[in-house]
C-alpha positions in Angstrom: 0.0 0.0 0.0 2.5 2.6 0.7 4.6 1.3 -2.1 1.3 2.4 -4.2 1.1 5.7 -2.4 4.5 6.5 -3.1 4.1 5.6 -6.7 0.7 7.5 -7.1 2.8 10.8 -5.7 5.5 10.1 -8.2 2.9 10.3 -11.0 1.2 13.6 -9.6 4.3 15.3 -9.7 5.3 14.2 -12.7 1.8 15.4 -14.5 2.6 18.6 -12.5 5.8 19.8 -13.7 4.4 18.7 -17.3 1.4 20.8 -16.4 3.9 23.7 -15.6 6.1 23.2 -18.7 3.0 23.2 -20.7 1.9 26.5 -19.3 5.0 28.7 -19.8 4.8 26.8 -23.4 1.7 28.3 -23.9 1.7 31.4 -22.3 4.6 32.8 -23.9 3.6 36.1 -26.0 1.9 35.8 -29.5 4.8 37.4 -31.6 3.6 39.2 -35.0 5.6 37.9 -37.7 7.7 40.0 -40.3 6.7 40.2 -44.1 8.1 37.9 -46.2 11.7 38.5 -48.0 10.6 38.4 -51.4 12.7 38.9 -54.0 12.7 39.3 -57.7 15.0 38.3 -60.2 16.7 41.3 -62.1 15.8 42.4 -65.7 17.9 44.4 -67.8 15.8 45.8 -70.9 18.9 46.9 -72.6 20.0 42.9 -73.2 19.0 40.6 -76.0 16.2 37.9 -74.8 17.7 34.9 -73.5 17.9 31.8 -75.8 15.5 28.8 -74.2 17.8 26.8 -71.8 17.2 23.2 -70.7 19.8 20.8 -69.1 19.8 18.1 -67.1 23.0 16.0 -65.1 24.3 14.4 -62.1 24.8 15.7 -59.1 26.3 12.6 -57.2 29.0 11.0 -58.3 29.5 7.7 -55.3 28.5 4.1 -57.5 27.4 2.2 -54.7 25.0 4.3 -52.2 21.8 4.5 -51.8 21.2 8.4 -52.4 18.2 10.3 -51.2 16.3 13.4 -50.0 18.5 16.3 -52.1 18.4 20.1 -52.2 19.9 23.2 -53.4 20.6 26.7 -53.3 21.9 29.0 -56.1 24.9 30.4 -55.2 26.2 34.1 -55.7 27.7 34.1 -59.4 25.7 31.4 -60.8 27.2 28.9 -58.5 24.9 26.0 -57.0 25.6 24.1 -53.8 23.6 20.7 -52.8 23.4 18.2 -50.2 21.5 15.2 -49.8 21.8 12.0 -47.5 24.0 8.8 -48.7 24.4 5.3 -47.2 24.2 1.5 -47.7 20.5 2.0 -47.0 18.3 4.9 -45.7 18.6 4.1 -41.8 21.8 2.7 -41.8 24.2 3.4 -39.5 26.4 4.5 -42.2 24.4 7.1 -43.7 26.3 10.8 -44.2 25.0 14.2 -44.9 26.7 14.8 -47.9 27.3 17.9 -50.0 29.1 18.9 -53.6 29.1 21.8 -55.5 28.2 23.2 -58.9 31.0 25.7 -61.1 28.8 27.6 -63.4 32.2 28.8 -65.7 32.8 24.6 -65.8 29.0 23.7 -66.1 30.1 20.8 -63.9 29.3 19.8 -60.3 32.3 18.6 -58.5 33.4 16.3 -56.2 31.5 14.6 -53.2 31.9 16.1 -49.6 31.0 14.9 -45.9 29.3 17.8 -44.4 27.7 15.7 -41.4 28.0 12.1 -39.8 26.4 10.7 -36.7 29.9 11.1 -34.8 30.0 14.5 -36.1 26.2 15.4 -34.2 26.7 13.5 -31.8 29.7 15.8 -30.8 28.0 18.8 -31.5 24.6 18.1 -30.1 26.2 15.8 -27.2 23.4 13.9 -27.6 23.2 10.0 -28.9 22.5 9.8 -32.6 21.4 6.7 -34.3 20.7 8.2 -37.7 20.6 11.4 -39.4 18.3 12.2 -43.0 16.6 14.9 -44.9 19.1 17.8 -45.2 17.9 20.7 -46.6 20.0 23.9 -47.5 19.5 27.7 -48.1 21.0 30.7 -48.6 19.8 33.9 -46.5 19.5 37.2 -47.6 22.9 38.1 -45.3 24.4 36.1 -47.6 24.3 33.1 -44.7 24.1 29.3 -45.8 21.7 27.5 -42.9 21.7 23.5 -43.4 19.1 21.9 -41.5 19.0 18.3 -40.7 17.1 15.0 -39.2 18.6 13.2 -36.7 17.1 10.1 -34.6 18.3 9.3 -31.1 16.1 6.2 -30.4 13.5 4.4 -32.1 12.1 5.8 -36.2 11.6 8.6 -38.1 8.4 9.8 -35.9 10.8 10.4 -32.8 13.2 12.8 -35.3 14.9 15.8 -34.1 15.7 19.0 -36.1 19.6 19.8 -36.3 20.9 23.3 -37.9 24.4 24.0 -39.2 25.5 27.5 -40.4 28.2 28.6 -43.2 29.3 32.6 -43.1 32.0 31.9 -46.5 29.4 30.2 -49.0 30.0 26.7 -47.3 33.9 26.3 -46.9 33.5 26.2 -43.1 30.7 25.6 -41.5 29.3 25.9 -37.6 28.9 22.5 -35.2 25.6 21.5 -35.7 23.2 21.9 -32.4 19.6 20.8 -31.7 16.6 23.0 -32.1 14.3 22.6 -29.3 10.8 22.3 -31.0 8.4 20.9 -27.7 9.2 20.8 -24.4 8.6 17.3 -24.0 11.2 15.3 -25.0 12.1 17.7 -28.1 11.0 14.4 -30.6 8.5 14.0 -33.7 10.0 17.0 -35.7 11.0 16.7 -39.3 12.1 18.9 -41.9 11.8 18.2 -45.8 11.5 21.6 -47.7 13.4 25.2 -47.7 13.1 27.7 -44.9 11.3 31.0 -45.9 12.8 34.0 -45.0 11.2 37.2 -43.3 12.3 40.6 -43.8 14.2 41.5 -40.0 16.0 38.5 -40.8 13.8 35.8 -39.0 13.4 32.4 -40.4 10.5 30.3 -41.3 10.7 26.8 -41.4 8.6 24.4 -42.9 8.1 21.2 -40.6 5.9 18.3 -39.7 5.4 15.5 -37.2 4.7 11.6 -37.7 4.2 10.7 -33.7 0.6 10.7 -32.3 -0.2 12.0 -35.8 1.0 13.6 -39.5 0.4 17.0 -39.4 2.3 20.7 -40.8 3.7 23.1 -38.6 5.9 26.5 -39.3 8.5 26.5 -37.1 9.6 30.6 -36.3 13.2 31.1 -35.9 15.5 34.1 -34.8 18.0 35.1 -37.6 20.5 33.6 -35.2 18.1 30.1 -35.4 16.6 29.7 -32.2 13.0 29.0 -31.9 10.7 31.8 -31.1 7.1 30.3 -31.8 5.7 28.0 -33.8 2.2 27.7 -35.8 0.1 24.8 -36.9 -0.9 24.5 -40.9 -2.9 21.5 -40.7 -4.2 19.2 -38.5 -4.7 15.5 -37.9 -3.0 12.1 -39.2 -3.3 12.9 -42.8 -0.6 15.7 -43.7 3.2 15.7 -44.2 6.2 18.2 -45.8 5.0 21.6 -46.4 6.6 23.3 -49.0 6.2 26.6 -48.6 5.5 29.7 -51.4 5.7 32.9 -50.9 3.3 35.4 -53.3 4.3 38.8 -51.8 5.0 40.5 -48.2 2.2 38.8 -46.6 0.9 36.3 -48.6 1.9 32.4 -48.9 0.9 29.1 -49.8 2.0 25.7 -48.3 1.2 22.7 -50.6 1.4 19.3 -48.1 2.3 15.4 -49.1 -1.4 14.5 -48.2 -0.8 10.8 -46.5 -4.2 9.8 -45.6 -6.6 6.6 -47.9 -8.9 9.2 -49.4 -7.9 11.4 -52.4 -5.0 11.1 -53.1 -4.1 14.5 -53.7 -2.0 17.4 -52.7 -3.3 19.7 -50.0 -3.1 23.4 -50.2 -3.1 25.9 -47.0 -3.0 29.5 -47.7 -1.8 32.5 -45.0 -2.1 36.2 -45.1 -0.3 37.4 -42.1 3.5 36.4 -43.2 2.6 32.5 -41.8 1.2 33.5 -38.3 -2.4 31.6 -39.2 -3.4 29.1 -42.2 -6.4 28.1 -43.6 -7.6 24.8 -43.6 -6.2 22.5 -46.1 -7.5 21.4 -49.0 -7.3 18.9 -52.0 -5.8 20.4 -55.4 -6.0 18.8 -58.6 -2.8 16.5 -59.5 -3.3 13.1 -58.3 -0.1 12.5 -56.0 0.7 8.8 -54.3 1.8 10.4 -50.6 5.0 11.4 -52.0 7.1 14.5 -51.7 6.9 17.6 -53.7 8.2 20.7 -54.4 7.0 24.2 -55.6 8.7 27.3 -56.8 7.4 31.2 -57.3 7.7 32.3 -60.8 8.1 35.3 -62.6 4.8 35.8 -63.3 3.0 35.4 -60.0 2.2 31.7 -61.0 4.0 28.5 -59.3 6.0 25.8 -60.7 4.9 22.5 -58.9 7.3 19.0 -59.6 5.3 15.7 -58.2 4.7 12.8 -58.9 1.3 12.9 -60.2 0.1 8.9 -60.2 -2.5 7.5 -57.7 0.5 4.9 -57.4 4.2 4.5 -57.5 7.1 6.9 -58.2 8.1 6.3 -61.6 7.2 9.2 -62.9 8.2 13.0 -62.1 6.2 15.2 -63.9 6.5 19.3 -63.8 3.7 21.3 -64.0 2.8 25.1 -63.7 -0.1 26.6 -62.2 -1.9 30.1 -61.1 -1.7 31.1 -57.3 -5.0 30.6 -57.2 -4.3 26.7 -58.5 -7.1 27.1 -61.3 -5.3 26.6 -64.1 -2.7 23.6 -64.5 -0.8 23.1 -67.1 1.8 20.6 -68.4 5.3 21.7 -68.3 7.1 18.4 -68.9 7.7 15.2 -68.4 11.4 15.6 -66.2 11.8 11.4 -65.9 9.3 8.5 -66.1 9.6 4.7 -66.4 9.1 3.3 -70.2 6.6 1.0 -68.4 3.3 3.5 -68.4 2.1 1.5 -65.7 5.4 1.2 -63.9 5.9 -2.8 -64.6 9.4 -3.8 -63.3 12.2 -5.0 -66.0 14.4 -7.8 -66.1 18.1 -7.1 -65.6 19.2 -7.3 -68.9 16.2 -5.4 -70.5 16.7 -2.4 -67.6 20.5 -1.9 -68.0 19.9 -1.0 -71.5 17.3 2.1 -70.7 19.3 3.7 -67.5 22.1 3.1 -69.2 21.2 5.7 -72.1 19.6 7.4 -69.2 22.7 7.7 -67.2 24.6 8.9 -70.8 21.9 11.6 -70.9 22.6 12.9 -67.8 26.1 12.3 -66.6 28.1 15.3 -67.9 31.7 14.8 -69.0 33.5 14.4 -65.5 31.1 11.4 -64.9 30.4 9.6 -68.4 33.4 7.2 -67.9 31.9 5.9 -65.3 29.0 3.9 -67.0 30.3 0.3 -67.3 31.4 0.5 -63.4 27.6 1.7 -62.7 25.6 -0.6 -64.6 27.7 -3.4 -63.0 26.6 -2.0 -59.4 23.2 -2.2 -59.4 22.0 -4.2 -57.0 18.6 -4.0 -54.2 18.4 -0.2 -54.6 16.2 -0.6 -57.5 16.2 -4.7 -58.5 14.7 -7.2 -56.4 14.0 -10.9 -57.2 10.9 -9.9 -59.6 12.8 -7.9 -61.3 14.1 -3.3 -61.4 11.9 -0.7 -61.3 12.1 3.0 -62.1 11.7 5.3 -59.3 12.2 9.2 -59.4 11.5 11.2 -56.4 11.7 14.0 -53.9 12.3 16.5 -55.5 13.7 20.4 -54.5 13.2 23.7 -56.3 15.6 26.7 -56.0 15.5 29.7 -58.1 18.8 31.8 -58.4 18.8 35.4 -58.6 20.1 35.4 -62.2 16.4 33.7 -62.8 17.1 30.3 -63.8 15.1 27.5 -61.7 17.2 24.4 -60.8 15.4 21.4 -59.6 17.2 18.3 -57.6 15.3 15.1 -57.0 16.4 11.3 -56.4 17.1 9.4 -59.5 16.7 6.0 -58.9 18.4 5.6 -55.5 21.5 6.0 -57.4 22.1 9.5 -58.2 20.9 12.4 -57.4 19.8 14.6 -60.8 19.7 18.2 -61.1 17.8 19.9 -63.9 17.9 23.7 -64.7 15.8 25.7 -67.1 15.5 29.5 -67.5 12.5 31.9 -68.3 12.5 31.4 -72.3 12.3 27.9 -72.2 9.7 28.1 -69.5 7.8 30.5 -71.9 7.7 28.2 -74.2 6.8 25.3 -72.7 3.3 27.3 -71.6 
């Protein structure tokens, strides 16, 4: 009996010191957000129009990782810089943050870097890390490169915690990474997946979401020095996952969500009008999407630039499409990589060495084309299993330089990661 008593105590106090952390959570004041950064890309009347530009090449260079998760941000100059995760699996112990970078004057990206490992957070964070994932990169407006992270101490990707690294010479050197503290409680179930939006005063909005208890969108409110001020729900529920975030002027943004629930299988919209303070409630838009990542870009024209896959099923196809703000009017952009299968049928070895092998030609640029024969000879589980290798495309990234050219990054077959890049005129043409 007292051993009960003594245990029923324990529990009250416990419940009252979360009461109390809950309270000051709660109670802290409502902070007004700034307007939105938004910036426009410069236009000198006096030059000649551009000539449409389209390419397309690898990013990644490793043969035998599973690569996955990528994103970029244009560089002062025209330069690019990207990082993704890469491992034996995603999970695995083994799995790096890694990063490379892209020389306009050479039209080449460069060599693989290690930007992050588990030893490296652990360090840094002084917390135990059993995985990292989901890097995703940004230049400020102070000209400051911000890398944030996912890292997992114990248990899956629902008990994730956000980690932020910061560069102050374009990525050379960067900052030891520390842990934002999202929730009192544990600080676990916070993911990130798409770029952080930028306020005016130099504050930081970051697009995040939860998978514990529930799949739901927040925006996550940051100092400019990247600690967590507030934070504000987008959607609600078990049914939502990895806003991407839009900006249409100083107040004004949308947030497109992965939808994750049995129903439509469709991409959710939210909309805000006070710089990401409050959102409406979320609803379907028209692409069909398979609860799969996306990304959206602003365009010149007030319109959007959305890159999904847009199947009821599957991931073998990425398709690019542009649309109003209002998301009346889609329209077609192009097909950026699909499987020759229309409904996605796996190949026999033989049969699917052939296609990514021109695929891999297509795409590899000079510094990687010798490296065919040494690919095709590694593929192994990340995209052939016993009944035979599919075609998977995925997660994609938009950035858009201030030169105007959009670049786009997504996972090409678990084996590279693919950047594409187009500019206005070719955009103008395709709509």
């Amino acid at each position: 009996m007292r051993a009960l008593s003594l245990r029923l105590k324990f529990i009250l106090a416990s419940l009252a010191v979360c009461l109390v952390f809950l309270a000051a959570w709660r109670s802290h004041p409502t902070h007004v957000l700034a307007p939105f950064a938004v910036a426009t890309a410069p236009v000198d009347a006096a030059l000649p129009a551009p000539e449409p530009k389209y390419s397309s090449r690898f990013v990644s260079s490793e043969l035998k990782d599973f690569v996955h998760s990528s994103s970029v941000t244009a560089l002062p100059g025209g330069d690019l810089m990207a990082v993704w995760f890469a491992g034996s699996r995603e999970g695995a112990a083994d799995v790096q943050i890694r990063t490379a970078r892209y020389d306009a004057d050479a039209a080449e990206w460069g060599a693989e870097h290690v930007l992050a490992t588990r030893e490296s957070t652990r360090d840094g964070t002084r917390r135990y890390i059993r995985k990292l994932g989901n890097p995703v990169i940004a230049l400020a407006p102070d000209q400051r490169l911000w890398m944030f992270y996912v890292s997992v101490s114990v248990g899956g990707w629902a008990t994730s915690a956000i980690n932020v690294m910061v560069s102050n010479d374009m990525g050379r050197n960067w900052t030891a990474p520390r842990q934002l503290i999202t929730s009192p409680f544990f600080n676990i179930s916070t993911l990130v997946r798409a770029a952080p939006v930028f306020h005016a005063d130099g504050s930081i909005g970051l697009p995040v979401y939860h998978e514990f208890m529930g799949k739901f969108a927040e925006y996550l409110y940051l100092s400019a020095d990247g600690a967590v001020i507030d934070k504000f729900r987008i959607s609600r529920g078990k049914n939502s996952l990895q806003p991407t975030i839009v900006p249409l002027d100083a107040r004004r943004a949308v947030a497109m969500l992965r939808y994750a629930g049995d129903t439509h299988h469709r991409v959710l919209a939210s909309r805000t009008e006070d710089a990401g303070q409050t959102w409406s409630e979320p609803y379907p838009l028209e692409p069909a999407n398979p609860n799969s990542s996306l990304a959206a870009v602003g365009t010149a024209d007030d319109g959007l630039l959305v890159a999904l896959n847009d199947l009821r099923d599957g991931r073998f196809k990425l398709s690019l499409y542009g649309t109003d703000a209002s998301f009346k009017d889609w329209r077609s952009v192009i097909e950026l990589d699909q499987s020759p299968d229309p409904l996605g049928q796996p190949f026999s070895p033989e049969a699917y060495k052939a296609i990514i092998g021109e695929g891999f030609r297509a795409s590899s640029g000079a510094r990687r084309l010798p490296l065919e024969q040494r690919f095709l000879s590694n593929l192994d589980y990340r995209v052939c299993k016993p009944q035979g290798c599919d075609f998977e495309y995925e997660y994609p990234y938009f950035s858009r330089g201030t030169d105007g050219l959009y670049h786009l990054v997504y996972s090409w077959n678990n084996t590279f990661i693919k950047h594409v890049s187009f500019n206005e005129a070719w955009l103008e043409e395709r709509l």
